[in-house]
C-alpha distance (Angstrom), angle and dihedral (degrees) to the residues before:
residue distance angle dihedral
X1 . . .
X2 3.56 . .
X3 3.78 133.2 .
X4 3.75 115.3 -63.6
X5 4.27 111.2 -109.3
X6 3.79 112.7 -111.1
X7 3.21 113.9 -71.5
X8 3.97 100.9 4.4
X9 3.92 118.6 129.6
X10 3.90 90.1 -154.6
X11 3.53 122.9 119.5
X12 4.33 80.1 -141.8
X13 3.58 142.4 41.1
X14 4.13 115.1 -64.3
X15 3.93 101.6 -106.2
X16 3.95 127.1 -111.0
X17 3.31 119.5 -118.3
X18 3.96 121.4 -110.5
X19 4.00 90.3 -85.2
X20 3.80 92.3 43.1
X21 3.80 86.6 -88.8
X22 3.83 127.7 155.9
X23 3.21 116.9 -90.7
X24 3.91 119.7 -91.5
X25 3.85 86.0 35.8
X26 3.88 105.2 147.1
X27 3.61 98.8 -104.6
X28 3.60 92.2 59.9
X29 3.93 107.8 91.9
X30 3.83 146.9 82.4
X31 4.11 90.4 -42.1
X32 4.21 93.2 49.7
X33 4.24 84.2 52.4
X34 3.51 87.5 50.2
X35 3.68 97.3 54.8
X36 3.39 93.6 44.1
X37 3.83 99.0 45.3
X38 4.07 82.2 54.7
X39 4.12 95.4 46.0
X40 3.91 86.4 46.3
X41 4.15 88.2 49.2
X42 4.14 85.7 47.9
X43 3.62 93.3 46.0
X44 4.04 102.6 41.5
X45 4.10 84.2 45.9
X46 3.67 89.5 55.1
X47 3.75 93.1 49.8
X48 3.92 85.2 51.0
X49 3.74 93.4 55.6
X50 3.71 92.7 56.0
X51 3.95 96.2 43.3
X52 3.79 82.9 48.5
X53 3.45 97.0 57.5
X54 3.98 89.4 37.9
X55 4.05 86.9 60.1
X56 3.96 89.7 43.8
X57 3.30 84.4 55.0
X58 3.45 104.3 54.4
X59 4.18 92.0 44.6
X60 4.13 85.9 75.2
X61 3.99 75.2 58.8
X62 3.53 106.8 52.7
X63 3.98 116.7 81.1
X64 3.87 105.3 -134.5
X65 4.10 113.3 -86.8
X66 3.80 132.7 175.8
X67 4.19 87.3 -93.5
X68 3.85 101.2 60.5
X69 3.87 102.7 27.0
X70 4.11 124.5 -135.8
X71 2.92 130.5 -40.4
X72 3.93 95.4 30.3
X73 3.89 116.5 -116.9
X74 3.76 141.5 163.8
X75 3.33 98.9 -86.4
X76 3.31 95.0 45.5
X77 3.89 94.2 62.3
X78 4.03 90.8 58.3
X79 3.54 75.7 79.2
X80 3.49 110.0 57.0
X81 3.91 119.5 117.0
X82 3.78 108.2 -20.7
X83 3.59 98.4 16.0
X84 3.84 82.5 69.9
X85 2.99 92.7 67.0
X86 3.62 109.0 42.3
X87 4.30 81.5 52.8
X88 4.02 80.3 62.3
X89 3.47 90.4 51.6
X90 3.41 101.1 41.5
X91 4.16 90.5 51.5
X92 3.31 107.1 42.0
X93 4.07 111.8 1.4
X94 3.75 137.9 -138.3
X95 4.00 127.1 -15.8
X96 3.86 112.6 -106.4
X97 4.08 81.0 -135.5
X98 3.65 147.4 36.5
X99 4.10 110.6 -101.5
X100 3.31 115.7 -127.4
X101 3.82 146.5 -178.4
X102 4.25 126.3 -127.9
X103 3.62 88.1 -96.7
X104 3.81 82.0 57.7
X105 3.79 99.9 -123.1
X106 3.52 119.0 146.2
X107 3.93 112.6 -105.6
X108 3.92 133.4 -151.7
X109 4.04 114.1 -58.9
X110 3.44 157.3 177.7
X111 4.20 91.8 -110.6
X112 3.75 87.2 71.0
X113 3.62 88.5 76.5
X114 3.67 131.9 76.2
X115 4.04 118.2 -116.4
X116 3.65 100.3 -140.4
X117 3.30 99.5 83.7
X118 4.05 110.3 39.8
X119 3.69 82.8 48.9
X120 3.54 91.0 60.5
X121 3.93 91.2 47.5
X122 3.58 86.1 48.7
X123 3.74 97.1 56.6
X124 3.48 87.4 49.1
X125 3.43 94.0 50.7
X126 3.84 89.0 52.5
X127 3.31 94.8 54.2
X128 4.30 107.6 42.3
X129 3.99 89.1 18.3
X130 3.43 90.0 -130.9
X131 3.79 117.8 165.4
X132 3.83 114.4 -110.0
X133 3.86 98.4 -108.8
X134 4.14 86.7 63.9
X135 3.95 94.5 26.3
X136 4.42 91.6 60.6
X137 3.63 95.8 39.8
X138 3.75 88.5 53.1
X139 4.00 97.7 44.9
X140 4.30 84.7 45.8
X141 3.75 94.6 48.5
X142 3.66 98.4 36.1
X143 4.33 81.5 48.5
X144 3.42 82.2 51.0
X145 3.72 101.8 68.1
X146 3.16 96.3 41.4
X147 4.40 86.1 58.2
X148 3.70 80.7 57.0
X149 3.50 102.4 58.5
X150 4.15 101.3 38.3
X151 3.87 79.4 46.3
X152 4.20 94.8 62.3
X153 4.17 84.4 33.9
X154 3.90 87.4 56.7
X155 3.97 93.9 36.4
X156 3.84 102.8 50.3
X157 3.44 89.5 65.8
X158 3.61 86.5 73.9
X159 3.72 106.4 34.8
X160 3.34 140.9 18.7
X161 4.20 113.5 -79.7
X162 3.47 93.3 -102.5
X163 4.07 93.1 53.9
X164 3.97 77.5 50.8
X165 3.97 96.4 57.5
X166 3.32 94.8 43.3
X167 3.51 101.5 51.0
X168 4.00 85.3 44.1
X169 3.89 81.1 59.2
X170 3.93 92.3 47.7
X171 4.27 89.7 46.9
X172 3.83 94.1 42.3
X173 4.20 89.8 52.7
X174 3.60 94.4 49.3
X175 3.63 113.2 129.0
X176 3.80 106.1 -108.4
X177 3.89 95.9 44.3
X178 3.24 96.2 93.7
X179 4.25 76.4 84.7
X180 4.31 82.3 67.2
X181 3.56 83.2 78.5
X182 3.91 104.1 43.2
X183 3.78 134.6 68.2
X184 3.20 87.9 -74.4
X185 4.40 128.7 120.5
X186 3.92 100.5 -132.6
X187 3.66 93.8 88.3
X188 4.24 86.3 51.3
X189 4.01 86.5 46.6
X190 3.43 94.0 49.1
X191 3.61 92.3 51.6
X192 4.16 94.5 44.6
X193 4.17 85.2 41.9
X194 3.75 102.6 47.6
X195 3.90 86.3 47.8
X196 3.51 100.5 51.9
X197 3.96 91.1 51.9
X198 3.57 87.3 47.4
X199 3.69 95.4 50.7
X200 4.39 92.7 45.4
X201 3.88 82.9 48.5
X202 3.71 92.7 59.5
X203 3.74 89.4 30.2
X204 3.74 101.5 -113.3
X205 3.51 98.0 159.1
X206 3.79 99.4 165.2
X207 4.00 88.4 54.3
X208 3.66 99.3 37.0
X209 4.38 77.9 59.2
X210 3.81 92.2 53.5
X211 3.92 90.9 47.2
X212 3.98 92.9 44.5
X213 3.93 81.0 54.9
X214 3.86 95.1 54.5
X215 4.07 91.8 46.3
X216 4.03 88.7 50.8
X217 3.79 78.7 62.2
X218 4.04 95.6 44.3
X219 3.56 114.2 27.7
X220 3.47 139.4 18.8
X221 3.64 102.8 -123.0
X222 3.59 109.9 104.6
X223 3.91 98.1 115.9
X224 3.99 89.3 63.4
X225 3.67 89.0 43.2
X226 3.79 88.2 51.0
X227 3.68 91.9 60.0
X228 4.30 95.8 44.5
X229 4.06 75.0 50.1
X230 3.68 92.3 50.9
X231 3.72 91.0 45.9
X232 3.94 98.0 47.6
X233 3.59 84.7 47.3
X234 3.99 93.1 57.2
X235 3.68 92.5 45.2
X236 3.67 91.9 64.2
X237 3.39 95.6 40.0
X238 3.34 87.0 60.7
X239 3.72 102.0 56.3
X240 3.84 91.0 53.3
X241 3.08 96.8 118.9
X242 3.96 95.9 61.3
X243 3.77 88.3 40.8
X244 3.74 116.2 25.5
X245 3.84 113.5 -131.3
X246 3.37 109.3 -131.3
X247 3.49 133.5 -151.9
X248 4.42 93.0 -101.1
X249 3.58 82.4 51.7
X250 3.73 99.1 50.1
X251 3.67 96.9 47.6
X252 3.64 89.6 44.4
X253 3.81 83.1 56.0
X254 3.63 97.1 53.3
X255 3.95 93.5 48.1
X256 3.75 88.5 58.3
X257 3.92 95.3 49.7
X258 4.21 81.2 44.6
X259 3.83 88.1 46.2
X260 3.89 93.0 57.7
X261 3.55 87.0 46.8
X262 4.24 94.4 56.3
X263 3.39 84.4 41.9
X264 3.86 92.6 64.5
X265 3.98 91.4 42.5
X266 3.97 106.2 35.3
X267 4.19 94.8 88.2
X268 3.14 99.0 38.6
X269 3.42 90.8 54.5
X270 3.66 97.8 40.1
X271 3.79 83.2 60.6
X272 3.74 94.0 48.5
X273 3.62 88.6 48.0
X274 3.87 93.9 50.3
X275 3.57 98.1 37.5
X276 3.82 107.7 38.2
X277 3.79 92.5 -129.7
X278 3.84 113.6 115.2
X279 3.76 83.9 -155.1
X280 3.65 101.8 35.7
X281 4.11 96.6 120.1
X282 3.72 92.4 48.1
X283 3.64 100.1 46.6
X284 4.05 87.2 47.0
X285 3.94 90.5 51.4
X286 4.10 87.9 52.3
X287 3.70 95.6 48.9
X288 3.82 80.1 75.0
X289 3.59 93.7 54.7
X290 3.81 130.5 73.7
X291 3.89 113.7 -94.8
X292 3.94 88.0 15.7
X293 3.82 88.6 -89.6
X294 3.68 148.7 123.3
X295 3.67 121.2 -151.6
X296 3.63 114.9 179.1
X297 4.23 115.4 -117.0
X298 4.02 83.5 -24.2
X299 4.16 89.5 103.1
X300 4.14 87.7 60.1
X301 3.76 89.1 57.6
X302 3.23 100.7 41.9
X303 3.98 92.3 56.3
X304 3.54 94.4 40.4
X305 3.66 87.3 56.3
X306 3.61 91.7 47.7
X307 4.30 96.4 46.0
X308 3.85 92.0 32.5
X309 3.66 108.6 25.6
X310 3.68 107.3 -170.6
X311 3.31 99.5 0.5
X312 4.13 83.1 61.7
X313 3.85 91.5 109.0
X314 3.86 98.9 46.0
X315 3.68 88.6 46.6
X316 3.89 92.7 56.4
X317 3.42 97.3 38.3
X318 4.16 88.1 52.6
X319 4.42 85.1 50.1
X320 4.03 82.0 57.9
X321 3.52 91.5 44.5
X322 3.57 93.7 53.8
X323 3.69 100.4 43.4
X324 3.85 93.6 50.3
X325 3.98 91.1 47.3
X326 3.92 90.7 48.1
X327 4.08 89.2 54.3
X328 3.56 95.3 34.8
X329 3.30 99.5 35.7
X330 4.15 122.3 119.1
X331 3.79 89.1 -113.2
X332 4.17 90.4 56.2
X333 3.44 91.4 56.7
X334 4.13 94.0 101.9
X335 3.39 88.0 61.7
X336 3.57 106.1 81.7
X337 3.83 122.4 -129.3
X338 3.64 86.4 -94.9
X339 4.00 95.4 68.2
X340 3.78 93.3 30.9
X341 4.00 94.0 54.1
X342 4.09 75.9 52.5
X343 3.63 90.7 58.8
X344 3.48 91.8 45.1
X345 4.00 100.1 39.1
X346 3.63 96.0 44.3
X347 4.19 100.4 64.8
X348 3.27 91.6 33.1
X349 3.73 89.2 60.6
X350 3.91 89.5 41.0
X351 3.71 87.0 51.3
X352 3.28 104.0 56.4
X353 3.56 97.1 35.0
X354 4.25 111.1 35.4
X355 3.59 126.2 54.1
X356 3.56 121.8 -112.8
X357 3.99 99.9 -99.9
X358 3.93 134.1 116.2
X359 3.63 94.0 -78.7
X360 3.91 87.1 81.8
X361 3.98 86.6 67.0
X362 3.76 78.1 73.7
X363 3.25 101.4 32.2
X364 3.76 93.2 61.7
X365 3.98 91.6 60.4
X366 4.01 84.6 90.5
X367 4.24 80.8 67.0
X368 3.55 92.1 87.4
X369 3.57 96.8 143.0
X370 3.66 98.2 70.3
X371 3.57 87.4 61.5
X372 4.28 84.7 71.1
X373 3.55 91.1 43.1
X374 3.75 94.1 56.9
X375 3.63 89.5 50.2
X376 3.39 98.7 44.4
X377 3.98 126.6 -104.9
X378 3.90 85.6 -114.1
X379 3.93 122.1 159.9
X380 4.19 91.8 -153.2
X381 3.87 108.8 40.6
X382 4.19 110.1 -132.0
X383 3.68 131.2 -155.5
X384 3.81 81.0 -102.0
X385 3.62 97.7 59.1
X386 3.88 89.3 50.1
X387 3.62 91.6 48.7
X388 3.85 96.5 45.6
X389 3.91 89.3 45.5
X390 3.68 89.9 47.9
X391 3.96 88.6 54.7
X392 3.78 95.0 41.6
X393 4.16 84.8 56.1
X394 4.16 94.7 49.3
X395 3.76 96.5 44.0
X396 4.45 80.9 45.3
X397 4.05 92.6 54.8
X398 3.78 92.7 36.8
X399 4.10 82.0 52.1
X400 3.85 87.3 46.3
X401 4.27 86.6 55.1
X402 3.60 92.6 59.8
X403 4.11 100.1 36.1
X404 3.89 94.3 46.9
X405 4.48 93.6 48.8
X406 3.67 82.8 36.3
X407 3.51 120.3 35.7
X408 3.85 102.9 20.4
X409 3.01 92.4 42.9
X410 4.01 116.3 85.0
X411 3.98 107.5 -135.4
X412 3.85 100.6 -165.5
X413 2.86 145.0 -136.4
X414 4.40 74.3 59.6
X415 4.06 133.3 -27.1
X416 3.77 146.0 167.4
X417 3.84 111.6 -74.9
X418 4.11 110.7 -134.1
């Protein structure tokens, strides 16, 4: 997101070398990836532990219930909520129809969920006949590491490595990723996600296509992709002039901007497809919503006038505020337009599109680049990025505390889903 160095052809800054060096100094090759694909494996796996016993944690919380089996153990809270769900999936599939009630509204279902991941569980499954409960935290944690390592791959081309590993520390500490380790799909979308940006950063068109694919079968976020897509794609355009675009190029271009597109269509179509109703993804999505409806943004200002009352307005307009000065800002700058238009894309899209409940706690795990611009997109890591890192991380697990007694938790007789 911010002007591209004389005579780069990256869509984002050149990256610093480990000690804040230029890049092309001679440390900077196949042996300084290596490093810091291990220190990102250490540090991610360190995160884990402490999640891990988090979650463990919170099972001597959680009163026995159909999803997690008696007596209550790890394993059996990487099934709580969703991860129900995806187990139901994974076992037996996809209804052949919509349920619904006698007033014939469409109740909750298994179309609401993406396929990608259950059908990875599954194949693993398959193949180690492992039950679900071990088979999802597996495919999540095992997704998870590789998140972790595309995440430094993408990062270092903004910072130095070290600014990299510590913002992977701040990111893997936040308080809803305890869910990277759970049945649970952000782990997959950070994977798919982190590798498209990487791919439109280094201009991959024809692989950023394949990945938009796989997240049109994951994650409902092609329409923000789209518009990091659209963005990428103006960048080059507008170095054509130092580097012809050719006509490979531009129709490799176009496919990606098409790509986001199918990505934003394929499930819902796949359920139309399987269910015969035209609006059989929609209407599943609103049977989690009060009334059975979606209203676009609507949900935002009817809870801000509910929490705020009249300062509702003020409120929202200061949430905007903030969001466009943390993209915008001075200090998000090293991020390259394609990253910031991410920051700016992504809540917009969740905005307009989610409620405001405690599933955004999750939601926001896909944020990753704030976790860089709290550090600091530095090029020589300081005493003061350590210690700010190393704050970011303890406020993060104390976070994690509270969300895994009181969001993954269930609290009957009701509670706030994570």
């Amino acid at each position: 997101m911010t002007a591209v160095p004389a005579g780069s052809t990256r869509t984002g800054p050149l990256r610093a070398g480990p000690g804040g060096g230029a890049p092309g100094d001679p440390d900077v090759g196949r042996g300084s990836t290596v490093r810091l694909v291990l220190l990102a494996l250490v540090t991610y796996a360190a995160s884990r532990v402490v999640s891990g016993l988090l979650v463990a944690r919170a099972a001597r919380q959680q009163v026995p219930i159909s999803w997690t089996g008696d007596p209550v153990d790890y394993w059996g809270m990487t099934l709580m909520w969703d991860g129900t769900w995806y187990r139901r999936i994974a076992e037996t599939g996809y209804p052949a129809a919509l349920p619904v009630d006698p007033a014939g509204q469409v109740q909750q279902n298994e179309w609401a969920f993406y396929p990608l991941y259950p059908m990875l569980c599954r194949a693993v499954m398959t193949v180690t006949g492992l039950e679900f409960r071990y088979a999802g935290a597996l495919v999540a944690t095992l997704l998870g590491f590789l998140a972790a390592v595309l995440l430094v791959l993408l990062l270092r081309r903004h910072c130095s490595d070290g600014a990299a590993l510590l913002a992977l520390a701040v990111w893997s500490t936040y308080l809803a990723t305890p869910v990277l380790q759970i049945a649970y799909t952000e782990s997959l979308a950070m994977v798919l996600l982190v590798a498209f940006l990487l791919l439109l950063e280094r201009e991959r068109w024809w692989g950023a296509v394949a990945v938009a694919l796989l997240i049109g079968l994951s994650r409902p976020i092609g329409v923000p992709l789209g518009l990091v897509a659209l963005v990428a794609v103006w960048l080059r355009w507008r170095r054509r002039e130092e580097r012809p675009v050719g006509r490979g190029e531009w129709a490799a271009m176009l496919a990606t901007l098409v790509g986001c597109g199918v990505a934003g269509l394929v499930w819902p179509a796949v359920v139309w497809a399987a269910t015969g109703s035209r609006t059989g993804y929609t209407d599943t999505m609103a049977s989690w919503r009060a009334g059975h409806e979606i209203h676009l943004f609507r949900p935002w200002w009817d809870n801000a006038q509910y929490f705020f009352d009249g300062w509702a307005l003020p409120v929202l307009v200061a949430y905007t505020a903030g969001l466009l000065l943390l993209a915008l800002g001075p200090w998000a700058r090293p991020l390259g337009w394609v990253l910031r238009t991410w920051l700016l894309a992504y809540p917009l899209y969740l905005f307009a599109v989610q409620d405001a409940q405690t599933s955004l706690y999750r939601y926001l795990v896909l944020m990753f680049p704030v976790a860089l611009v709290g550090v600091g997109a530095v090029r020589r890591v300081r005493t003061s990025t350590v210690v700010r890192a190393a704050a970011l991380v303890g406020v993060g697990i104390a976070l994690q505390v509270w969300w895994t007694q009181t969001i993954l938790v269930l609290h009957l007789p009701a509670s706030w889903p994570p």
